[in-house]
N, C-alpha and C positions, 0 to 999 in steps of 0.2 A: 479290729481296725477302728481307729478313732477319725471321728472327721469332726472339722469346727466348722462355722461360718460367724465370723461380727458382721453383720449385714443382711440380715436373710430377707427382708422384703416380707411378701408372700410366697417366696416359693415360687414353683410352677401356676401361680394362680392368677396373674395378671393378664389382661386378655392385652394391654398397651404392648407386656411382651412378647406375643405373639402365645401367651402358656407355656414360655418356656425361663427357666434358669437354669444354668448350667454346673453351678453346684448339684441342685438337686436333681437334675441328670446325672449328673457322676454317683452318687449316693444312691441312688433308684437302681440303676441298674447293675452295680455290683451286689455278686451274691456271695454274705457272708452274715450268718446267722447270729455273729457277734460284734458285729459290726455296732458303732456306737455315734451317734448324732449328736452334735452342740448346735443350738440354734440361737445365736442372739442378736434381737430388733429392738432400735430405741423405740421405733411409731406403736405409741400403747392400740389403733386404730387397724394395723395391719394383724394384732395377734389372733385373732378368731381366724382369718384366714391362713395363716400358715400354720395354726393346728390341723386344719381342714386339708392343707397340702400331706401334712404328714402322717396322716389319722388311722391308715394303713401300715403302717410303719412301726416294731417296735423297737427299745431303747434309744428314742426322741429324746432332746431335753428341750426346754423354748424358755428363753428369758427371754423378758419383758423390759431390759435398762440400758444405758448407754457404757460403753465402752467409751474412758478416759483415760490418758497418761496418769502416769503416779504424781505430777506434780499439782494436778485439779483436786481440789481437797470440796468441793462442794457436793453435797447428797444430791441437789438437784440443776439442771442448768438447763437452760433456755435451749427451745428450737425451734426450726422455723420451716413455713412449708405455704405456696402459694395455692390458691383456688383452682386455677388452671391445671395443678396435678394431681386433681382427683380422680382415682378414690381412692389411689396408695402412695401417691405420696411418696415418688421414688427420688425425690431431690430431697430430703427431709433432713434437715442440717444443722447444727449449735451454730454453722456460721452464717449469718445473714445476707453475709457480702455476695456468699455461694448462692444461694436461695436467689437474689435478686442477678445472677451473672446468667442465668439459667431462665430467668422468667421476668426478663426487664422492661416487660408492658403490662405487667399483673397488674387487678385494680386493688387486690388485697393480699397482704402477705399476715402468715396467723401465726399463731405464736401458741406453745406448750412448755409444760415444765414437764420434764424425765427425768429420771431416778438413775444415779449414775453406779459402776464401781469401776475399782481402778484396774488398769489390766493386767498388775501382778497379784493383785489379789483374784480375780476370777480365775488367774492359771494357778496359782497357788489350792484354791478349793477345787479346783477340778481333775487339775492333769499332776501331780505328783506323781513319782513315778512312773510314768505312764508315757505311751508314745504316740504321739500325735501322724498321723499318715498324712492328711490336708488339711491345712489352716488356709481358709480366703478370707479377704479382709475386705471391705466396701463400703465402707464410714461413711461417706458424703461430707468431707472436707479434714478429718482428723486421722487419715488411713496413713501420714506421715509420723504425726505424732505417736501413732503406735507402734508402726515400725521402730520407729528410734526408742521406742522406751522398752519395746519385747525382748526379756532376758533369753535370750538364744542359749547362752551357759547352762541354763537352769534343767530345760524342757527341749527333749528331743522331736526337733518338729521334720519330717522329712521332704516335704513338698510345703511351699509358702507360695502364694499368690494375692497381688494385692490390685487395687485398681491406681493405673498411675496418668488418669485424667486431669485431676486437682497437684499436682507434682509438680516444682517448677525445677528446672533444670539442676537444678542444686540439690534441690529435695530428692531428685532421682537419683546423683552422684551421691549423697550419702547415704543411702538407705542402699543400693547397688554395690556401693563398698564392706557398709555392714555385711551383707549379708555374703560376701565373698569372704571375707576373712574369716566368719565362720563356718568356711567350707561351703557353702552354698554355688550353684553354677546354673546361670541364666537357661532356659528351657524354651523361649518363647513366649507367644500367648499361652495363657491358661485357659480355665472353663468357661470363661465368661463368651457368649453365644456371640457377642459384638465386637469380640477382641480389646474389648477393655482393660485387660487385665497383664500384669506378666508371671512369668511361673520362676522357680526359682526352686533349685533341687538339690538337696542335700549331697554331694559325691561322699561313695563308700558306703552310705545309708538307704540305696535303693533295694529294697528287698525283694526276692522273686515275686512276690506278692502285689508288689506293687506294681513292678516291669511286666506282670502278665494284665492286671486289670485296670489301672488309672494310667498309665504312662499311651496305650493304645487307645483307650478310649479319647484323651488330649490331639492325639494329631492324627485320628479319625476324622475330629471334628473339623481340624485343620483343612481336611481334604473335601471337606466339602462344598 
């Protein structure tokens, strides 16, 4: 079983989220000894701690760069992150506008440079051939931009969940339509602990594997 996450934070390591992520609840508690981990965080500040989440764990993988559409040609871009969300820096964003919509009394807004790649090249090096069980996506402001730029033809992804906070009515209608016409069919909330997120599920591509361990564990969480 493969699982992605573009956004990983820390992990279960934030005490703001109570220690909880909902990815890496889903991931934690299925057992499969083959099971395999994508982790990647633009904040170079949170990686020590989601090694520490995952340390336990093996066949991890953890970048360190931002996830960009293919039409971003820069190795490095800007991001931006206020005082007031320390110490992880879960608003952490290329967009500024976001940063200040989130924290419009900050007395300081900081700024870093990230190391980007593009997101057909990161599936390209990773997943060939290969089948994706959970993709979550939680960018802080570019979780459209990737949606619309993710070759769905390429890479069989069975389960897609993205955060549709930053989504404006439009962006939701397109990314909702992609993801219908390739066979995709709305599920609900996803993992996310807050109901941030929506889920979005392959039809004909759900395999006993899945329908036994991620699909109950999903609207477990519902029920609580």
């Amino acid at each position: 079983m493969i699982f992605v996450q573009l956004g990983a934070g820390v992990g279960d390591r934030d005490p703001s989220s109570k220690y909880r992520d909902g990815f890496t609840e889903l991931v934690k508690k299925i057992d499969d000894s083959e099971k395999k981990t994508y982790c990647v965080e633009a904040n170079p500040k949170n990686i020590e701690k989601l090694k520490e989440c995952w340390k336990n764990f093996s066949n991890v993988k953890i970048f360190n760069f931002a996830i960009v559409p293919d039409y971003m040609n820069d190795d490095f871009i800007e991001f931006y992150y206020a005082d007031e969300d320390t110490p992880y820096y879960q608003t952490f964003s290329c967009k500024l506008e976001l940063v200040k919509k989130h924290y419009p009394l900050s007395n300081k807004i900081n700024n870093v440079k990230v190391k980007t790649i593009k997101v057909s090249d990161f599936f390209e090096s990773n997943f060939q051939k290969k089948n994706i069980d959970y993709l979550s996506i939680d960018i802080e402001g570019l979780d459209f931009e990737i949606l619309k730029n993710l070759d769905l033809n390429s890479y069989n992804i069975t389960n897609i969940s993205f955060e549709y906070l930053h989504l404006t009515r439009k962006e939701k209608k397109i990314i909702i339509n992609k993801l219908n016409s390739h066979g995709y069919s709305y599920f609900g909330f996803g993992i996310d602990h807050n109901n941030f997120d929506y889920l979005f599920v392959k039809k004909k591509k759900i395999l006993n594997r899945l329908i036994s361990k991620i699909i109950p564990f999903i609207s477990n969480k519902h029920l609580k």
